[in-house]
Structure formats: C-alpha cells, structure tokens
N, C-alpha and C positions, 0 to 999 in steps of 0.2 A: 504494500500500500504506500503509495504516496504523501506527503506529509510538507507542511507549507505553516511558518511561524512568523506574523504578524507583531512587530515589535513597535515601539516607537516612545517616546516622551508623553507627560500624561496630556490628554485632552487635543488629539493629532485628528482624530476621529478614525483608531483601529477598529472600535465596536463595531463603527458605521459601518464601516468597511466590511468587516465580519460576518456582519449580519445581510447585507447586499451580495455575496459570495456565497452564500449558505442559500440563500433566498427566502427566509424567515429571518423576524427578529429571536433571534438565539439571546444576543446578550445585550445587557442590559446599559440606554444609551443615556447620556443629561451632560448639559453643556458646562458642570465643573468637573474638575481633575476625580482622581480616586474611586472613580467606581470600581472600575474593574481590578479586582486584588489579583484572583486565582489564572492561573490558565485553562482558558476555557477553550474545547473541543466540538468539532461540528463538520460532518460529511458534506461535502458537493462534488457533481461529477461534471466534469468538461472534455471534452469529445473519447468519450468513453472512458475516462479515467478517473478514477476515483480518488480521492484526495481528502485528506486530515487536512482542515486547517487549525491554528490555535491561535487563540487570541490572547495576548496576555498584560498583563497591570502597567500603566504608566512608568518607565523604567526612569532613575535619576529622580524622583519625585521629592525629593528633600524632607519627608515625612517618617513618622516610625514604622512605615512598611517596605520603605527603599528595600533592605537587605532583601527579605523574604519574598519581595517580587522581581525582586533579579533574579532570585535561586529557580522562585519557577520559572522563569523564561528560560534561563539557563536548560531548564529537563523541557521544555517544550520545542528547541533547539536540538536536542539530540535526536540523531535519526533523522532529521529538517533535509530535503534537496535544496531547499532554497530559504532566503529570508524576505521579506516586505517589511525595508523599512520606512516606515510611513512618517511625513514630513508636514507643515504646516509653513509652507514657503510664504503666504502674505503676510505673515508676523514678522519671518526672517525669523536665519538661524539662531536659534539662544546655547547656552554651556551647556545643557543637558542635551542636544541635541549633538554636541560635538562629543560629548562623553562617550553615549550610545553608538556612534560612528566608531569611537577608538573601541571600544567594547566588541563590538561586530569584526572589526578587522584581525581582533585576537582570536577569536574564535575560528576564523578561517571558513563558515560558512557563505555558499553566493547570496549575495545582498543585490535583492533590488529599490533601489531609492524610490518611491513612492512620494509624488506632490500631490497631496489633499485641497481639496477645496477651492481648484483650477474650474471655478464653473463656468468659462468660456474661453476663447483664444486671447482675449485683452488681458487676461488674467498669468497668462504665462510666461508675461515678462519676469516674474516673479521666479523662474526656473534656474536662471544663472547660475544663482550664489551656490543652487545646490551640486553644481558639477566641481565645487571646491574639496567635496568631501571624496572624494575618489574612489564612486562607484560605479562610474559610467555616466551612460543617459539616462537624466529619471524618466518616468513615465506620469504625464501629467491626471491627475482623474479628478472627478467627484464624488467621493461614494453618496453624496444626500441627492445627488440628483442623476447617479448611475451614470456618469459619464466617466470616458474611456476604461470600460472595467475589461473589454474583450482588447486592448490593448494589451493591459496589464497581464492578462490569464495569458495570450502569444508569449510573450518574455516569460512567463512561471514555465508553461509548459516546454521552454529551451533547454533549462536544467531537470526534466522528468524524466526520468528510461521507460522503455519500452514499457507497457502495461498488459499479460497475459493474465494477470490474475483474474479468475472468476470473482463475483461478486456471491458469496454464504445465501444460498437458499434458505438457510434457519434465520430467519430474522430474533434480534437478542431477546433477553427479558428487560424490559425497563422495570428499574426501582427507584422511587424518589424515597430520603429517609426525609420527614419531616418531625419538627421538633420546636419547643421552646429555643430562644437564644442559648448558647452555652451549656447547650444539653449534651455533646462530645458526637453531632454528628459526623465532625470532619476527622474529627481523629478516628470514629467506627469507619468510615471510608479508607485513610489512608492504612489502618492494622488491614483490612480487608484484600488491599492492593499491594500491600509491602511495601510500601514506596510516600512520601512526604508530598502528596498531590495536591492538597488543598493544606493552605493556611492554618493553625490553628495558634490560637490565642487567650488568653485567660479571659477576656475582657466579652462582651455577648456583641452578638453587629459584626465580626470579621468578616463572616462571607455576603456576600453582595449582593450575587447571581447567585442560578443556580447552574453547576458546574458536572457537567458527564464526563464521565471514565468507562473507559471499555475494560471488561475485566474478563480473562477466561477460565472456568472454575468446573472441575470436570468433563472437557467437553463442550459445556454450554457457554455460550457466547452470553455477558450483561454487558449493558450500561446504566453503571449506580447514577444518581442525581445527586449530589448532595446538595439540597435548598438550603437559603434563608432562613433564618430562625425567624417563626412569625410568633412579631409579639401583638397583647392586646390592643394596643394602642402605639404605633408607630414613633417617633419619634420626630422622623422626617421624612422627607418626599420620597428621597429616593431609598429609602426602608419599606416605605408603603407600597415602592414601584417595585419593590423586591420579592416583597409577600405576592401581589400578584403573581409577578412570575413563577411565586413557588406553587403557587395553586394552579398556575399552566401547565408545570410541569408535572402535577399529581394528576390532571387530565391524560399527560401523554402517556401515562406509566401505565405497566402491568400489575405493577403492585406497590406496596406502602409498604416500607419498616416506619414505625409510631416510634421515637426513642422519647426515651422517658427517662429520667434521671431517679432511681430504687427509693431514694430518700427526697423526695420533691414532687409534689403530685397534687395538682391543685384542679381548679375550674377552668385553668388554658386548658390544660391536656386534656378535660373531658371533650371543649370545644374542636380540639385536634381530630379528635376521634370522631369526633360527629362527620367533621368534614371529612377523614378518609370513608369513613362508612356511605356516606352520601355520596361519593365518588364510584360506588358501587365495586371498588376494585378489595383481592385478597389483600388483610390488615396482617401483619408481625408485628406485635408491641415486641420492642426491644429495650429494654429493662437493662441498661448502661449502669456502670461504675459499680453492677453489682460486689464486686472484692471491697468495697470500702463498707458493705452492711455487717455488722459484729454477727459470728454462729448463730448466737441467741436468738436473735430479731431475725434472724431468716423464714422461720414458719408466719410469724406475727406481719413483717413487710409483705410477704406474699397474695398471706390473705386479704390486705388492706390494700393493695392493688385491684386486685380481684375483686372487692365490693366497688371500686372506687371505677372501675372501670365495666362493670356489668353490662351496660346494654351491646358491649361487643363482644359478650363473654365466649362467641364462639372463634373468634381471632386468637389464634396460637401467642403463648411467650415467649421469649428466649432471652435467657439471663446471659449478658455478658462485661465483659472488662475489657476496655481498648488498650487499657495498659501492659495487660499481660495477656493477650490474643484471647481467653475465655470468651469461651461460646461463638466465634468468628466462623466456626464452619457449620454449626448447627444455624446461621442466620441465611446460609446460601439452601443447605442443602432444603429448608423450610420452607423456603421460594421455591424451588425449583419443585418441590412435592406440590404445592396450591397452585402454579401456575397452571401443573397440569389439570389440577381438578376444574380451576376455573374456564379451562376450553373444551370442557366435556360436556357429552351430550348422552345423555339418557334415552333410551327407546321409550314410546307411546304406550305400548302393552304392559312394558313392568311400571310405570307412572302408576295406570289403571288398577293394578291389581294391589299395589300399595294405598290408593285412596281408596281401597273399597277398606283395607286394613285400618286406615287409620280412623275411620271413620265408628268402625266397630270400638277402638280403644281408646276414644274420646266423645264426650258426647257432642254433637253439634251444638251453636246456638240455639235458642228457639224464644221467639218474639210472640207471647199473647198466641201461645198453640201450632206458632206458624215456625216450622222447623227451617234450618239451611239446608237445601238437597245440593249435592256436589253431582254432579250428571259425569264430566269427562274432564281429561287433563292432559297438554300435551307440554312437551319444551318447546318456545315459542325464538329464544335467543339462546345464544352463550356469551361468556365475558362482561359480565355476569350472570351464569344458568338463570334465565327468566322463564317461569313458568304460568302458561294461564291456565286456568279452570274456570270450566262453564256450570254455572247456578243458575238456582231461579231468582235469586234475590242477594246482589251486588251488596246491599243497605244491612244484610243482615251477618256479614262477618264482621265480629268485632278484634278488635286487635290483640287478647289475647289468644284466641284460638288462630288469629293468622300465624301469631307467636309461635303457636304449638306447633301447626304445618313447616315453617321453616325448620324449627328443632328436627322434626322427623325428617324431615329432606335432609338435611346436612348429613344426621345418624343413620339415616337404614339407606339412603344414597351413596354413600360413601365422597359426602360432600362435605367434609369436616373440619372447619377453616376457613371456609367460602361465604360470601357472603348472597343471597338467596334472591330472589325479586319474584311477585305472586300479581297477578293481575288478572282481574273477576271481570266475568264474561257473563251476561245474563240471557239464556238461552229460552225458546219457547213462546208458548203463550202466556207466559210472567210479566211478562211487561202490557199487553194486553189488560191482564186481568188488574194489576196493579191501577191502570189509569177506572177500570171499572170501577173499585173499590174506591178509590177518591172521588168517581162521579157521583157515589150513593154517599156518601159521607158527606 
C-alpha cells in the first residue's frame, strides 16, 4: 500500500487538504492553530491506486504539544513514498516554516512543496520565495476551493511504484471507543496496537478528532476510532465540533467499546450508553484501570456497575489495564465474536416455532379481556437483527413484555451481546374492527 504524509506549520490548511483528498470531511477543520494533535489516517484511491494519507498536528507550534506532534509525524513518515509539505505563501515564509524545511531535508524523504490558498493565477506571484527552500517547483493549489488538487496527485503519483496489490474483499470491523475525557481511551488504543499512536496526557481534551488505526489481530482486519472525550457540557467550539465528530464516527462503526473508568461512574456514562445503544450497534463496556481497584472491592465494584449500568445489561464486560496489557485481547477477541452475531440472520421457521414457545412461557398482555395474539414473525434487517411480528393490536404491547421478547431472542437465538430491534405489524381485520369499536363508543 501506498502511503502519502501531509506535514506543515500549524494553520497551513493540511486538514483542508486532507479532507478534499479523502473526499469527506475526515478531520477536523477551524481557522486557529492546534487542532489537529494526533496523526490522523484516511484511504483514497487515484487511478487505481490506493493510498494512506496522514495528516498530522501543526509541527514547530511553540506550544506544550511541539515534542509529541513531531514524534507523531515522525511514525507517520515512516514507510511515506513521499511528503506534502504544505505552505501558506501569502503570509510569506515564517521560522517555523524554515525549521520544518530543515527537518524534512534530514529525514531524507521526497518532499513536495505545496502552496495553499493560491485561489487564482494573481495569487501566485506569491510562489517565488518558496523555490528558496530547495525542493523544486511547488505546486500551487487551493484545497477550500479544490483547485489544482489533480496537479498535485500527477507529482505524488511520480514517487509511487507500480500498484498490483489487490484491494481485501473482507472489509474491516470498525470500533469507535467512546468515553468520558481522560477515561484512558488513547492509551486502551495504543497497548492495543503496541505502538504510541495517539497522544496521551494526564490532562482531559488531548484528543481533538477522532483518529483511525488499522490494526490486524488474528487474521481480521480493524480500524479502532479513538474519539473525543465527550463531555457534558463542552467547553468550547471546537470540543463541541469534536463531540460531533465522535458521534459520526459511532454512526460509521460496527461496534462500541463504552470505557468507563472501575472507580468513576456517574450520569455521563449512563448518557454514553444511551447513545451507543441508540446507535443500534454491539456495546463492550470496557471497564479501564481495573488493576488500581483493591481485591476487596472487586465483587462490591462489579456489582455497582452492573446496577448502574442495567438497561444495557445485555452488552458484554471486559475488565482491563492499559498499563499492564490486562484484558487487551479478551476486548478484540469480544468484537470479533458480536460482530458476527450482529450480521446474522435467522431462518423464518425456527423464529415461528420459538414464538409459538414463548408465548406459552409468558403470559401475553391483555387489555379489558382483549388478549395480544402474535400471528407471524420474520427477520426483516441485520446490523442490527431487526425483527417484525404481525399482531392484531400494535397499542397492546407494553414495554415490559417487548423487554421479555428481546431477552428471549438474545438467549435461545444465540444472540447474546447484541442489541435486538422489534417492530409491530398489525395484520387482519384488527384494524377494521378497531375503527368499528370507536365508531360505537
């Protein structure tokens, strides 16, 4: 695979750029410095070629992230055919942008000078200064308004080899972990990957975006998410613009790890949990820093989890420590077991001959003599198994016996972990007979 590292001084417009190459907003854009910390990763293909780009944090930024976003660009550089590095010529050149020149030139990978924000030919008198830095001809572009981007892709694709690799028929599993600020998602990601991939910092707010890794973990191809810590109440814009994006990216994903902090467990996490559940995708509570809970309190934590977390009580745990890799392969191998559940499909016959069962082992509702009759039931979707069943009366399932039909789907379906979807179908002349009964009342 091909591989392509986007670097430049803060506020160059890499994101832009980034996110116009990928042809989605990937990462996260706003017209001050510092957003982008981590190196952030994203597929596009150009004439049949497939290609890693990464985007990475304002380098030279004279902030307390300087070190730690060179280090990432640094690993997002390795392997790199080529670099783009991305210039803001109508400011003119500043010391950070000479730094990152000499930085580049040590490294020894091919650099192409990239002039941002050339939004017409009047604009590109402003080109000169940059042929001081001695890396040829820049290539003038706009990425906010997509101009010369198939310039720039000509010049990447000079330094790309031959491309015969097939593109994986297995498409990955996506995972976002979602969590409180400073709940240890970044450090669960990097023990996960073996590798210092994302930022981490004592302080809550470090991560920005939300930031994919491709991991391969028996076989199976992932890409982790680690989000944003969303808090209740944001702080600022682009925290707020953060959280967003982490709720886009619990849209794209196959599944949820929930981390939760063993000793920390309030009204955010319930509201976490709402939202992964409502996303309709398999939940993992992943229950972090479990090594710092005393023996004692291990049954007593458990259980107060477990009450505290109830309405998703059929979502799997996994106790672990990013410090000392516990529980790091029981979080994969837990994925990989729900994921397949949740693209499974039940046959129509055995549905049937289970609702005739459960029906015997629960009594229905019954409204004033008037029983719920269950007629038929088929699977209607997968991802999430949604099933409908046809009644005569829509208005007469109450919610704890829908309660009860999930239960029994997960357990005698061998759906256990999953989260269920039920949608009432009213078949017959019930609906007929219903408007009669209101017309005599």
């Amino acid at each position: 695979m091909h591989k392509v590292a986007i670097v430049g001084r803060p506020n160059v417009g890499k994101s832009s750029l980034f996110n116009r190459l990928v042809g989605r907003r990937e990462a996260v854009v706003a017209d001050f410095p510092g957003v982008t910390r981590d190196a952030k990763e994203g597929m596009m293909l150009y004439q049949n070629h497939r290609i890693t780009l990464v985007d990475t944090g304002g380098l030279w930024s004279g902030d307390e992230w300087e070190a730690a976003i060179r280090q990432k660009a640094e690993w997002a550089m390795e392997g790199a055919q080529a670099v783009i590095f991305v210039l803001d010529p109508r400011e003119g050149l500043s010391a950070a942008d000479y730094e990152v020149a000499d930085w580049l030139r040590k490294l020894g990978t091919p650099v192409i000078v990239v002039a941002n924000k050339i939004d017409s030919q009047k604009h590109e008198i402003y080109l000169a200064e940059l042929w001081g830095l001695g890396f040829g001809d820049p290539v003038p572009i706009s990425a906010e308004h997509a101009r010369g981007l198939d310039d720039l892709m000509d010049r990447v694709m000079t330094y790309m080899p031959d491309d015969d690799e097939d593109v994986p028929e297995i498409a990955p599993i996506r995972i976002s972990l979602i969590g409180r600020p400073n709940v240890g998602k970044s450090s669960l990601l990097n023990a996960i990957v073996q590798s210092d991939r994302a930022i981490v910092a004592d302080q809550p707010g470090t991560t920005r975006d939300s930031l994919d890794v491709e991991w391969d973990y028996g076989g199976q191809r992932f890409v982790l998410v680690d989000t944003a810590g969303i808090r209740k109440k944001p702080p600022t814009a682009i925290e707020d613009y953060a959280i967003q994006r982490s709720q886009a990216a619990i849209a794209r994903s196959d599944l949820i790890w929930l981390v939760i902090n063993a000793d920390e467990l309030g009204d955010h996490e319930l509201k976490l949990a709402n939202l992964a559940y409502d996303s309709g995708k398999p939940v993992i509570v992943v229950v972090n820093k479990w090594d710092l809970i005393p023996d004692a309190d291990l049954k007593s934590t458990e259980k107060d989890i477990n009450q505290k977390l109830f309405h998703i009580s059929y979502a799997p745990r996994v106790y672990t420590s990013a410090i000392n890799d516990y529980g790091i392969h029981e979080m994969l191998a837990e994925a990989m077991k729900l994921h397949d559940k949740w693209q499974s499909r039940v046959p129509t016959s055995e549905l049937n001959r289970w609702l005739e069962v459960w029906q015997m082992r629960q009594a229905v509702p019954n409204f004033g003599g008037k029983k719920l009759r269950m007629y038929f039931m088929t699977q209607v979707e997968t991802a999430p198994p949604t099933f409908a069943i046809f009644c005569n009366r829509a208005t007469f399932v109450t919610r704890s016996y829908e309660g009860f039909l999930q239960n029994r789907i997960r357990e005698d379906l061998a759906l256990a972990g999953i989260p269920v979807r039920l949608k009432w179908k009213e078949k017959g002349p019930y609906k007929r007979g219903q408007k009669d009964e209101e017309a005599e009342a």
